[in-house]
N, C-alpha and C positions, 0 to 999 in steps of 0.2 A: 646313765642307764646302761645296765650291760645287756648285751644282744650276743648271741648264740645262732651257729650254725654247725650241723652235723648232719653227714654223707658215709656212705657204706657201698663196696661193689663186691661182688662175688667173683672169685677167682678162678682160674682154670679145675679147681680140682675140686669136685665135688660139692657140698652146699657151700655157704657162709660161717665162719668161724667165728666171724669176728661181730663186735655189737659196741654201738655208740649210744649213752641215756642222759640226758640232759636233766636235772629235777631245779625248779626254783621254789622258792619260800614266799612268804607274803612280803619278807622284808626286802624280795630282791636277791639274795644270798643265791649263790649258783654252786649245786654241786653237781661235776660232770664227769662221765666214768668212759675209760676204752678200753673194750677186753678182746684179746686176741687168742681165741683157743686152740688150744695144741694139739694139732692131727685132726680128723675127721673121726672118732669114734663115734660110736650109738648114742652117747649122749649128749656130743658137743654142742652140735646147734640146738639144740631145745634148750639145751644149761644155760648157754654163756649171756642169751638176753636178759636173764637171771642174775647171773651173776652183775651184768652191768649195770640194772635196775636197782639192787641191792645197795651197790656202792656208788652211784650216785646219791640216794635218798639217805643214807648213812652219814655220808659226805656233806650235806646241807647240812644237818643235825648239828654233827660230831665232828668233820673235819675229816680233810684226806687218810688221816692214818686209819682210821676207826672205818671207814669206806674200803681200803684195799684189806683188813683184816676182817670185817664182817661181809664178805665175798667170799673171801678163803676160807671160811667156817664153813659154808655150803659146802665145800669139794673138798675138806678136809679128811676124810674118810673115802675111801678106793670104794666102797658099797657092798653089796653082796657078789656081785659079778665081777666085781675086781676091776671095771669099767668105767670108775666116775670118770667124770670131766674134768682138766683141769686148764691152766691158760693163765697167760699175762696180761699186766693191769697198769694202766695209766691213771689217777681219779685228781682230778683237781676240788678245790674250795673257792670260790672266786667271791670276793664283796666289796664293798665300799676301803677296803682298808689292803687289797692286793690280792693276789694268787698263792696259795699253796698248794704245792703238789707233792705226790708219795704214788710210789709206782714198785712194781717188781717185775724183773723180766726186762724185754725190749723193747717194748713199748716207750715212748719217746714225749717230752714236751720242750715245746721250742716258744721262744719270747722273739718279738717283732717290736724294735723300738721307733719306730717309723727310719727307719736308716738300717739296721743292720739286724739278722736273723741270726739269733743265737740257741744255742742248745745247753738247755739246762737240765738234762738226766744223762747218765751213765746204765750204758748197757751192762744188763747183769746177766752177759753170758759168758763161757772158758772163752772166745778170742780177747775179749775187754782185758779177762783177767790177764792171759797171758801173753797181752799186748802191751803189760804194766808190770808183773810182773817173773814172767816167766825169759825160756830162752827164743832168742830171735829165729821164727819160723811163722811159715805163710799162717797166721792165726785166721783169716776170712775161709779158705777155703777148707782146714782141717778142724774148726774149732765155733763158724759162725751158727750157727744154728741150736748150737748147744746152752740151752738154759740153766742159769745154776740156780734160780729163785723163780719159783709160781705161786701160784695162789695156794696150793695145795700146801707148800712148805712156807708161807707167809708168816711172821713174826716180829714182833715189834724190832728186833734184833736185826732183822735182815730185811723192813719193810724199808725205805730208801726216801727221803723226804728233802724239799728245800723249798725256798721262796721265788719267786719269778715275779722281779717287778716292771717288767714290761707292760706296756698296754693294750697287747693285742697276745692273748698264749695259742696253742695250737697244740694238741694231741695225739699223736697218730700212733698206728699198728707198723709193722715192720712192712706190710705189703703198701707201705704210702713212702716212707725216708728210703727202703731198700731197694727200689723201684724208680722211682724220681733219681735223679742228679741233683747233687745241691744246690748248680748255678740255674736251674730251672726250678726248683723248689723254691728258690728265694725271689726268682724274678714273680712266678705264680703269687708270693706273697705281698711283694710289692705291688702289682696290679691290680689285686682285688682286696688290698688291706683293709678297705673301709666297707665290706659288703660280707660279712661274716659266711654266711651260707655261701654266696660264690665262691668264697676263697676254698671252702670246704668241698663243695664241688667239685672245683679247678684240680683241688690236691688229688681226688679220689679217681678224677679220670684218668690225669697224667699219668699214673700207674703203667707201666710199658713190661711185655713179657722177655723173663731173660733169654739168651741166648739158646735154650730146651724146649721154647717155648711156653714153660710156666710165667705162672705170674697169681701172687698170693691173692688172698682177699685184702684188701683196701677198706682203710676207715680213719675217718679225721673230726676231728671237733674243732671248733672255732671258736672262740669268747673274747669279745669286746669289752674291755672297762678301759675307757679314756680315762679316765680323771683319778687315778689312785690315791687314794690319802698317801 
């Protein structure tokens, strides 16, 4: 049986950005969406629970990719105001047969094989790129925040997809991985590995403001499937 847990906190700045949406089927089948929108404009919090409802339920259907592209269609167009919303996307597929995920942005999913926490997306921001391929310069502090892929500019070309066959996945926005320590991240996943929603909890409190005292909006999904085909 797979079991689902998802947690959301509101960050120092303004409303919630960010939105977690769980959709199941009759058969079981789990599509799970996390959206993390960019900046606080006029439309972001009312859009992005949108957007995440979208690509969950798309997600069950059709599968990850067809989930972070039928989100992107919404806010594919700036609007009349010049204003739309736009934001990164995590959506998993969870069934009887494993995980697939497709993501754009920095938005993250990580596998828990009962022993060790792995991370199985690449951030699609300029430090990733120019921590690979560019010249050796501080990339976190002149390049982290810099998104090259959103929803807005989503395309089967640049939508970002693989398999995760761990038994335990985990989703999160950049206010949960960038915020957390990873030796604390993983201890958090270790302890509550069998209780989805705590772990999902755990991850969204742990959340610590940096040294400005910010600290973003926080959001994690949790999905249990033991027994993978």
């Amino acid at each position: 049986m797979i079991r689902t847990g998802h947690a959301t906190r509101e960050g120092t700045a303004l409303d919630n950005a960010d939105s977690a949406r769980v959709y199941v089927l009759a058969d079981g089948t789990v599509g799970a969406a996390v959206i993390d929108g960019i900046g606080h404009g006029p439309h972001t919090s009312r859009t992005v629970p949108l957007l995440a409802e979208t690509a969950a339920r798309v997600c069950a259907h059709r599968g990850a990719l067809s989930g972070v592209l039928s989100a992107g269609l919404l806010v594919a167009d700036e609007g009349l105001d010049g204003d739309e919303a736009d934001a990164v996307a995590v959506v998993a597929l969870v069934d009887t047969a494993g995980a697939r995920v497709a993501w754009v942005g920095d938005c993250r999913a990580y596998g828990w094989d009962g022993d060790r926490l792995t991370l199985h997306t690449t951030d699609q921001t300029m430090a990733e790129w120019v921590s690979q391929y560019g010249p050796p310069v501080d990339v976190t502090a002149r390049y982290g925040d810099w998104v090259r892929i959103s929803l807005h500019s989503a395309t089967v070309a640049t939508t970002r997809e693989t398999d995760v066959p761990d038994p335990l996945l985990i989703l999160t926005t950049d206010g949960v991985h960038d915020q957390i320590p990873t030796d604390l991240m993983e201890r958090l996943v270790r302890d509550h590995a069998t209780d989805p929603q705590t772990l999902a909890d755990a991850l969204v409190n742990a959340a610590q403001p940096d040294e400005t005292g910010y600290r973003d909006d926080a959001t994690a999904i949790v999905i249990s499937a033991p027994n993978p085909a």
